[in-house]
C-alpha positions in Angstrom: 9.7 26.5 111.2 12.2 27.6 108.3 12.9 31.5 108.3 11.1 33.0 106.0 12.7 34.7 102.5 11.8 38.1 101.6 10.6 38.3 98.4 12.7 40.9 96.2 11.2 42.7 93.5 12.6 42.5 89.8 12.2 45.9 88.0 11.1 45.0 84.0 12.7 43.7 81.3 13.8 46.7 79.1 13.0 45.8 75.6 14.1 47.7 72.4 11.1 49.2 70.8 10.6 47.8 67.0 10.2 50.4 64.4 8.2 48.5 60.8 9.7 51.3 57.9 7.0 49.7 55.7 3.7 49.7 57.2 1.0 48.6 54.8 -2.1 51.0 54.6 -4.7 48.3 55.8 -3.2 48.8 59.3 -4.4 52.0 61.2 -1.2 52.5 64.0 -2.6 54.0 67.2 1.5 55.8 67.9 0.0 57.2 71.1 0.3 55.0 73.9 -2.3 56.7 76.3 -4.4 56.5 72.9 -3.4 52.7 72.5 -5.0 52.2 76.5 -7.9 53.6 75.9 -8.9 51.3 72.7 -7.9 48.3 74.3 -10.3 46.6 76.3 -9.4 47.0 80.2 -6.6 48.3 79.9 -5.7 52.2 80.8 -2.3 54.0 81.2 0.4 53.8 78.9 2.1 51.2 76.9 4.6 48.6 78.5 7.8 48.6 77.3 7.5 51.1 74.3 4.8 48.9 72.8 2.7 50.3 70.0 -0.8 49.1 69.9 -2.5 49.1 66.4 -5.6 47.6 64.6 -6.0 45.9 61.7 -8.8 46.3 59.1 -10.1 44.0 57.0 -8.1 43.4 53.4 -10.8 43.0 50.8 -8.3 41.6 48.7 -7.0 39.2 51.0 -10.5 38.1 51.6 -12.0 37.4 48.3 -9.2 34.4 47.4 -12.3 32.4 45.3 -10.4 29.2 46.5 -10.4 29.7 49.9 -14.3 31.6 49.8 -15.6 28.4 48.4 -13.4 26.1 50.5 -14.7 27.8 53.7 -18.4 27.0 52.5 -18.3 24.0 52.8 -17.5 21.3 56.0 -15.5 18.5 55.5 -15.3 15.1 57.3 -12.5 13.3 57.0 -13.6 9.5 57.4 -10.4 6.9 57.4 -6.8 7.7 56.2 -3.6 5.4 55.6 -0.1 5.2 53.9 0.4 2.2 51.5 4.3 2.0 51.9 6.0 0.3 49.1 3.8 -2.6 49.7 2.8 -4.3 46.2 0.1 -6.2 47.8 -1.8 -3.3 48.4 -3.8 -3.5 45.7 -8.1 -3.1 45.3 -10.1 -4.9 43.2 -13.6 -3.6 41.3 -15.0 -1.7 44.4 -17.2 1.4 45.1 -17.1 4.1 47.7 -19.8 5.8 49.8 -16.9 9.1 50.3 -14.7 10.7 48.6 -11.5 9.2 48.0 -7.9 11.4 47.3 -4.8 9.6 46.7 -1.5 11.1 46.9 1.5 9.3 44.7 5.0 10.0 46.6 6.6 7.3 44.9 6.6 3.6 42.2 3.8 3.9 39.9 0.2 2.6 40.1 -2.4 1.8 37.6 -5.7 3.4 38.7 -9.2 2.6 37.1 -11.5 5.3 37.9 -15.2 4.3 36.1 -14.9 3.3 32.2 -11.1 5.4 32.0 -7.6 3.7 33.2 -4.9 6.0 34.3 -1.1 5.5 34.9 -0.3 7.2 38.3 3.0 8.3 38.9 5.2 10.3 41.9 3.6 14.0 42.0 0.1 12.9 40.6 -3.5 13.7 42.5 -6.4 11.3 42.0 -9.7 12.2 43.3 -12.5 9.2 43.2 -15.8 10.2 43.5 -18.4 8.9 45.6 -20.1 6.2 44.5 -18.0 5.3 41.3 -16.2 2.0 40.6 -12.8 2.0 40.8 -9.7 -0.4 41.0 -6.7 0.4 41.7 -3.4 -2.1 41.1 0.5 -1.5 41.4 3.4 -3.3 40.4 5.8 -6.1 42.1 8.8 -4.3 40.8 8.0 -0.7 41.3 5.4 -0.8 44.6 3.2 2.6 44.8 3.5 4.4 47.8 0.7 6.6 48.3 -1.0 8.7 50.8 -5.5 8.3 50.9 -7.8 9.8 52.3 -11.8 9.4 52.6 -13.4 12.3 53.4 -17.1 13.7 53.0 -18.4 16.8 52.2 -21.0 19.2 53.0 -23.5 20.7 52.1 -24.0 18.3 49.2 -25.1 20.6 46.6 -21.6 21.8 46.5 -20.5 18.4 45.4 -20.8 19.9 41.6 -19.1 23.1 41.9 -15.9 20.7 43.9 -15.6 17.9 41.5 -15.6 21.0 38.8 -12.9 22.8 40.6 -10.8 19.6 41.0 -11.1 18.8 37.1 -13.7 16.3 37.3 -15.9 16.6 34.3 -17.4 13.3 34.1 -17.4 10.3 36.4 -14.2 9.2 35.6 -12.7 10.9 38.5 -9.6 13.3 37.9 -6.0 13.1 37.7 -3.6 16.5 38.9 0.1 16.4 38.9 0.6 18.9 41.5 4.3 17.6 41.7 6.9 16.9 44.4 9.1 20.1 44.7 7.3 21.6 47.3 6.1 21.2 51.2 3.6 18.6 49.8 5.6 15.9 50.4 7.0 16.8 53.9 3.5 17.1 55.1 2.4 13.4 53.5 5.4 12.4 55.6 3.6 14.3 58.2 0.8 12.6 57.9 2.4 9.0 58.0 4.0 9.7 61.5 0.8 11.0 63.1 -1.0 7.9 61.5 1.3 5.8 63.3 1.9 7.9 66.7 -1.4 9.0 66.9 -0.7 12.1 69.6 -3.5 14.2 70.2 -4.9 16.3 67.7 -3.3 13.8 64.9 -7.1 13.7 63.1 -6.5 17.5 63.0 -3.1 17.7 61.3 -4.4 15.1 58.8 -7.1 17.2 57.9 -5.0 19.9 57.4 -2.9 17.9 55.2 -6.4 16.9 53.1 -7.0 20.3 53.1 -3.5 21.5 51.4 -3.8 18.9 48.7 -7.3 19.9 47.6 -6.2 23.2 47.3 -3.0 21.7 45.2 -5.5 20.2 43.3 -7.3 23.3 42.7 -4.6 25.7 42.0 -3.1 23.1 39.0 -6.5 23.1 37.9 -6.9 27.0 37.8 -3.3 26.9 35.8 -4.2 24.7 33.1 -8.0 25.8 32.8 -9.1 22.0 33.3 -13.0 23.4 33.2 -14.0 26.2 31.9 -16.6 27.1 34.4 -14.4 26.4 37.2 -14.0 29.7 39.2 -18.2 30.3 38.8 -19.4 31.3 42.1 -22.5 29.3 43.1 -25.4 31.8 42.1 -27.8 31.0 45.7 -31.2 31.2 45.7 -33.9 31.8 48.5 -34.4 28.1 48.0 -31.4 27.6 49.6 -31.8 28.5 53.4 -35.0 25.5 53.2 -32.1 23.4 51.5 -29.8 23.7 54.4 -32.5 23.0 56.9 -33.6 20.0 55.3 -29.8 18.8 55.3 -29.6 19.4 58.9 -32.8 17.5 60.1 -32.2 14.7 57.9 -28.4 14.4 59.3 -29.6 14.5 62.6 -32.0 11.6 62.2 -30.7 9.8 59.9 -30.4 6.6 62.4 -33.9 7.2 63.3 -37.4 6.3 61.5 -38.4 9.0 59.8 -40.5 10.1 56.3 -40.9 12.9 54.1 -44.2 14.0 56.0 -42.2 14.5 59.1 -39.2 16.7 57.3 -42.3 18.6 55.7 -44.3 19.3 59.1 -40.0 20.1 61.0 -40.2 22.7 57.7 -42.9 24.1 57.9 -43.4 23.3 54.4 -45.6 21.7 51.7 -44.5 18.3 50.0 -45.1 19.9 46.4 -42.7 23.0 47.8 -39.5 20.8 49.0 -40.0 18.5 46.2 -39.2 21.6 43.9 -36.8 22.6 46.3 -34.4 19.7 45.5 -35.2 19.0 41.9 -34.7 22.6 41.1 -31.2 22.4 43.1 -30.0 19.3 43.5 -32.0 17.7 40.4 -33.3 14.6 42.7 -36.0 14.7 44.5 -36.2 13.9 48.6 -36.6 10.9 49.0 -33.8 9.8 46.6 -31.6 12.4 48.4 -32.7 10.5 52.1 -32.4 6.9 50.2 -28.8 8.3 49.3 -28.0 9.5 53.0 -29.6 6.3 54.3 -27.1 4.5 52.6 -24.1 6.1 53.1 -25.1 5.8 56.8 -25.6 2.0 56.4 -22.4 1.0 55.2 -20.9 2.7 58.6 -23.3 0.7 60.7 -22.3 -2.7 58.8 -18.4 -2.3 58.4 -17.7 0.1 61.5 -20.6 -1.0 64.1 -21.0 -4.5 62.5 -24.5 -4.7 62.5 -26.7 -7.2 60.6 -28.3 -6.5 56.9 -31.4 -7.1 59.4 -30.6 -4.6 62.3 -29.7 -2.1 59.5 -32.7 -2.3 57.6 -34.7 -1.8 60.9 -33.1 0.5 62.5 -33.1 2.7 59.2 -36.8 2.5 58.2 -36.4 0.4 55.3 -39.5 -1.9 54.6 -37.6 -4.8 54.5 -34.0 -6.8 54.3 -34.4 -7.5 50.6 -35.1 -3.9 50.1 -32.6 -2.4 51.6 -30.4 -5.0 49.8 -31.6 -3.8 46.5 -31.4 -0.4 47.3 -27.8 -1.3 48.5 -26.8 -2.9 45.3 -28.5 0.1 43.5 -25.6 2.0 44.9 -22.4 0.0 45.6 -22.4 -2.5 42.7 -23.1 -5.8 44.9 -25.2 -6.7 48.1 -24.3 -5.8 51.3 -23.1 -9.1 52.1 -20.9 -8.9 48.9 -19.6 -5.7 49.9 -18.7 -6.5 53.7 -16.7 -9.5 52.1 -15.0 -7.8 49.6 -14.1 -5.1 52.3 -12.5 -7.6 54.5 
């Protein structure tokens, strides 16, 4: 056997204690570092090294950023994202989302067709599409756009309103920000292209974060140039709303799944004639237009992601038959679902 080697001990590191000459009120200091043992949680003696312990309290003005309350009520899913590099045959024909769609111009110029209004896009600019709206969007051989997208969803769905308002979309022609260039913005879209390509873990996180910091772009330019008027209105809730969130959640959870307005009712607790007024007085729809919608938005994963037949989908989704679903498809996207699977590819 090898001899053995007596440990040694190492006295500690001897660290210079750091003294802050402008401490703001919010923070309550605890100077005292038999004090500072006691508060903290299984600790007891004094402070290592000249530490000082402290505690912060909440900043009510830090907290009550209107952006940032609304953006935290809400959940978003970000779908698919991409980078069209300088490539002029990225272009889309007349085509309609089930999502959101943001596009972020870092470069050339695109021509962008949002509903019945065509916009010139250039380096700096914002576009959000809305879901559901026809769209085309077209670039040039000479000066190829290169963009940034992102398809996202949000919830709960009766905040759609209040975001699309927020983000300057007063109609269903979409909106168009120019947030500009001369910031971080475009170091985090280059961000965003080398996790698309890498794809390290955690990469669908860092592009959500970079989602996230161009909505609020979006927002802020809006809150400068007083796009809407009632913009900044909080959301005035209602008791309504608790039932509203209940309803989102069941019908989210079995949405793949047979299921009728009877059943969300009895899951409730709730008469028909009581959630019907629950989404018409909030949402101005009624149930089952609001499940039709969900349904669908569901269906066009299944077909383009799962690749399912118009027939499998139709079953597996409770719809009477192919031909419905088909029309209720159309109702929706613009063209059947064979149409659209086409056009996709």
């Amino acid at each position: 056997m090898g001899s053995l080697v007596r440990a040694q001990y190492c006295p500690p590191i001897q660290r210079e204690r750091v003294s802050f000459h402008r401490r703001p009120a919010s923070v309550s200091w605890l100077q005292d570092s038999e004090e500072a043992g006691r508060v903290v949680h299984g600790f007891s003696g004094k402070g290592v090294a000249g530490l000082e312990y402290f505690h912060i309290t909440p900043d009510r003005g830090f907290l009550e950023d209107p952006v940032s309350s609304f953006l935290d009520g809400l959940t978003l899913t970000l779908n698919r994202a991409g980078h069209q590099e300088r490539d002029a045959t990225a272009q889309c024909g007349d085509r309609i989302g089930g999502d959101f769609e943001i596009i972020f111009l870092v470069g050339g110029e695109s021509t962008i067709t949002i509903g019945n209004l065509q916009r010139q896009v250039h380096p700096g600019d914002l576009v959000l599409i809305p879901p559901f709206t026809k769209n085309k969007i077209q670039t040039t051989r000479e000066n190829p756009h290169d963009n940034f997208w992102f398809h996202f969803d949000l919830y709960p769905v009766y905040r759609h309103t209040g975001f699309l308002d927020r983000m300057g979309c007063s109609s269903g022609n979409g909106s168009l920000l120019h947030i500009g260039l001369a910031n971080s913005l475009p170091h985090m879209a280059s961000l965003a292209g080398s996790e698309m390509i890498e794809r390290r873990p955690g990469f669908h996180l860092v592009l959500k974060s970079v989602l996230l910091n161009l909505i609020i772009a979006g927002m802020r330019q809006c809150l400068s140039e007083q796009v809407s008027p009632g913009m900044a209105a909080p959301i005035a809730l209602t008791p309504l709303y608790p039932v509203l969130d209940r309803a989102f959640e069941y019908i989210r959870q079995h949405i793949g799944e047979r299921f009728f307005i009877p059943d969300l009712c009895r899951h409730l607790a709730v008469s028909e004639s009581f959630l019907d007024k629950v989404f018409k007085e909030i949402l101005n729809t009624s149930p089952g237009k609001y499940i039709q919608f969900m349904k669908i938005k569901h269906a066009e994963q299944l077909l383009k992601v799962q690749g399912l037949s118009v027939l499998e989908v139709s079953n597996r989704l409770g719809f009477s038959s192919p031909f419905y679903f088909s029309s209720v498809f159309r109702r929706h996207f613009g063209l059947s679902p064979t149409r659209y699977l086409r056009q996709c590819n």
